[in-house]
C-alpha positions, 0 to 999 in steps of 0.5 A, spaced: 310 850 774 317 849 777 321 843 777 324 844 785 319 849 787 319 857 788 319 861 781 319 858 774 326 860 771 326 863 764 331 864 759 332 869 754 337 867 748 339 872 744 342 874 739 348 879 738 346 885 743 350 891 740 345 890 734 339 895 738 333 890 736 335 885 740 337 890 746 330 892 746 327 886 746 331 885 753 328 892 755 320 889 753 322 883 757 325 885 763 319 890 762 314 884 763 318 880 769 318 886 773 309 888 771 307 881 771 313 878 776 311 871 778 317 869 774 325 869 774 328 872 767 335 870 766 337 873 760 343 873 755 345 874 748 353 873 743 358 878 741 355 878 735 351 874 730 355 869 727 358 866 733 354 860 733 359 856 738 357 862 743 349 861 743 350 854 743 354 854 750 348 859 752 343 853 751 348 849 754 349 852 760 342 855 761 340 847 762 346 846 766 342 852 771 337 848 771 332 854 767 325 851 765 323 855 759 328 858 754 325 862 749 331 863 743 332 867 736 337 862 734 342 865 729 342 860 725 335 856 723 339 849 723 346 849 726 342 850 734 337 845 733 342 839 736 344 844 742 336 845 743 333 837 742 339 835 748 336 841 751 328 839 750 331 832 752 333 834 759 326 836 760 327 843 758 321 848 755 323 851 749 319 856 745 323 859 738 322 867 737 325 872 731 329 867 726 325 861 725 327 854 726 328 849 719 322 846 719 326 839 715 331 839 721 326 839 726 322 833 723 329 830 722 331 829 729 323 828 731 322 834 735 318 840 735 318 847 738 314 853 737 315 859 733 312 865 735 314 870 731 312 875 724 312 873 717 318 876 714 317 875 708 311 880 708 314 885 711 320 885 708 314 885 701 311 891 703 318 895 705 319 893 698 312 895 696 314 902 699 320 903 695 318 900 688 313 906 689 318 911 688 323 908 683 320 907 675 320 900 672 327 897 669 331 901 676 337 897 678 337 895 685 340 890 690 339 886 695 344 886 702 341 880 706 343 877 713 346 871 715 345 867 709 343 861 714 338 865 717 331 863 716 329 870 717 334 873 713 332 868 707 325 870 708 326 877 708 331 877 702 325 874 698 320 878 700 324 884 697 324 879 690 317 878 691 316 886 690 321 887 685 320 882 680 313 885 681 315 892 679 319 889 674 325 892 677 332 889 675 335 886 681 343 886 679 346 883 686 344 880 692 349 880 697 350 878 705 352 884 709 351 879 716 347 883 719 352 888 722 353 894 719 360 895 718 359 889 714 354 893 709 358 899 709 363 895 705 358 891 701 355 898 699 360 901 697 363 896 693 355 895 690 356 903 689 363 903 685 361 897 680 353 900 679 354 907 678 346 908 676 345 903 682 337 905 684 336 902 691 340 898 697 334 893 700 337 892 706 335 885 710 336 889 719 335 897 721 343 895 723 345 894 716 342 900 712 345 905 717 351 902 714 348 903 707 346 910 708 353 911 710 356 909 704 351 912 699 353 919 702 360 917 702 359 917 695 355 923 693 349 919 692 344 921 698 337 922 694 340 918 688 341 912 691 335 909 696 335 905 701 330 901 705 331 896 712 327 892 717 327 893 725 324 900 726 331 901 730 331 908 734 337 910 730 333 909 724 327 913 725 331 920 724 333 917 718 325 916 716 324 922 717 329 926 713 328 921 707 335 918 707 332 911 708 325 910 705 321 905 709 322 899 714 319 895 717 317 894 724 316 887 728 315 891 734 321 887 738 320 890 745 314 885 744 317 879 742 321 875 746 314 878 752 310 874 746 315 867 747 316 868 755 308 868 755 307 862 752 311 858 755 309 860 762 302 858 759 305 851 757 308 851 765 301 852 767 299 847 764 296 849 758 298 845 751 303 847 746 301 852 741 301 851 733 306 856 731 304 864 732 304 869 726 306 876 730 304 883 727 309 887 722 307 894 720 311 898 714 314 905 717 313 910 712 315 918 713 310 920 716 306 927 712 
């Protein structure tokens, strides 16, 4: 199970750790190192979630150090593959989380890695679902997605057409918030100045809908204007609660890097490389 004996190393690349998702999936994974033990967790994440440099020189050095596994929620699905096949190649195991790798780019440089991650279209599908509900067909709504390179981000983006198109809400604009808030802010209320009747902000992070809800209170539009995210973030939950956001949707982020480190210390044991692994996304709703 280790290369040099003793425990097997494992690393945990993440993505930005101001986000609150992924500080919680930290918190889920130091959680399990120290209930199942029997493993060392190295883990790391990058100022924010667009420097895609920074999490290349986390792959980097993390082969440098000699880990086994790294389990990664790469931020872009195509621009850390090279970083991950050198990786693969000096005989490190790599397993995929949150964001999914692109499946061409993997074929192209003749790799395969494993996803272990939700369905983010299906989520994203049912928020959009819980929102339709409250809105009457024909509604202006927009779309604030992630980074536009994110096979997540993408796929949440869609999930929130999908419901739409078959409500037969008019979706006005679809915008990238890159995932941080002070960026949605912006975008919001930029949506907001040029669509005054604008019904919904579908937001692709919890991160990104607070930003939201901050410019539709800017202006005046609170309960005029609805906005929906995904993650369940703990600042958000308030938020469901008092009705200032909708819905969200919540892939239980404490549990999914636990979920990658799993199998990758199965496949340390010896056990063989799992297909990909669908994890459960369940629609949060103010609870009655």
């Amino acid at each position: 199970m280790e290369r040099a004996g003793g425990q097997p190393r494992v690393a945990l690349i993440m993505k930005s750790l101001a986000n609150e998702f992924f500080k919680t999936m930290e918190d889920g994974a130091r959680a399990h190192n120290e209930e199942v033990a029997g493993y060392e967790l190295i883990a790391n994440g990058i100022k924010n979630e667009t420097d895609l440099t920074a999490q290349v020189n986390l792959v980097e050095q993390m082969v440098a150090q000699g880990v086994d596994a790294i389990v990664i929620a790469p931020a872009d699905s195509k621009a850390l593959i090279p970083a991950l096949r050198r990786a693969k190649k000096e005989g490190v195991l790599v397993i995929n989380i949150d964001n999914k790798l692109d499946a061409e780019i993997l074929g192209k440089e003749g790799i395969q890695i494993p996803f272990v991650g939700p369905d983010n279209r299906a989520g994203a599908k049912k928020v959009g679902e819980a929102l339709a509900a409250k809105l009457g067909k024909g509604d202006k709504v927009a779309i604030i997605e992630g980074v536009p390179t994110a096979f997540n981000s993408q796929q949440r983006r869609d999930g929130f057409a999908d419901a739409m198109k078959e409500a037969g809400m008019n979706i006005v604009d679809v915008q990238s918030g890159q995932w941080e808030m002070d960026k949605a802010n912006n975008v919001s209320a930029a949506l907001l100045s040029e669509h005054p009747d604008l019904k919904a902000l579908l937001c692709a992070n919890d991160s990104m809908a607070l930003g939201a809800v901050a410019a539709v209170a800017a202006a005046g539009r609170t309960g005029k204007t609805l906005v929906v995210g995904f993650d369940n973030i703990g600042a958000i939950q308030p938020m469901i609660e008092d009705g200032r956001v909708v819905a969200t949707a919540d892939q239980h982020g404490g549990q999914l890097a636990v979920f990658g480190i799993e199998a990758a210390l199965a496949i340390l044991e010896g056990e063989e490389q799992p297909e990909d692994k669908t994890t459960d996304v369940d629609l949060i709703t103010k609870q009655d």
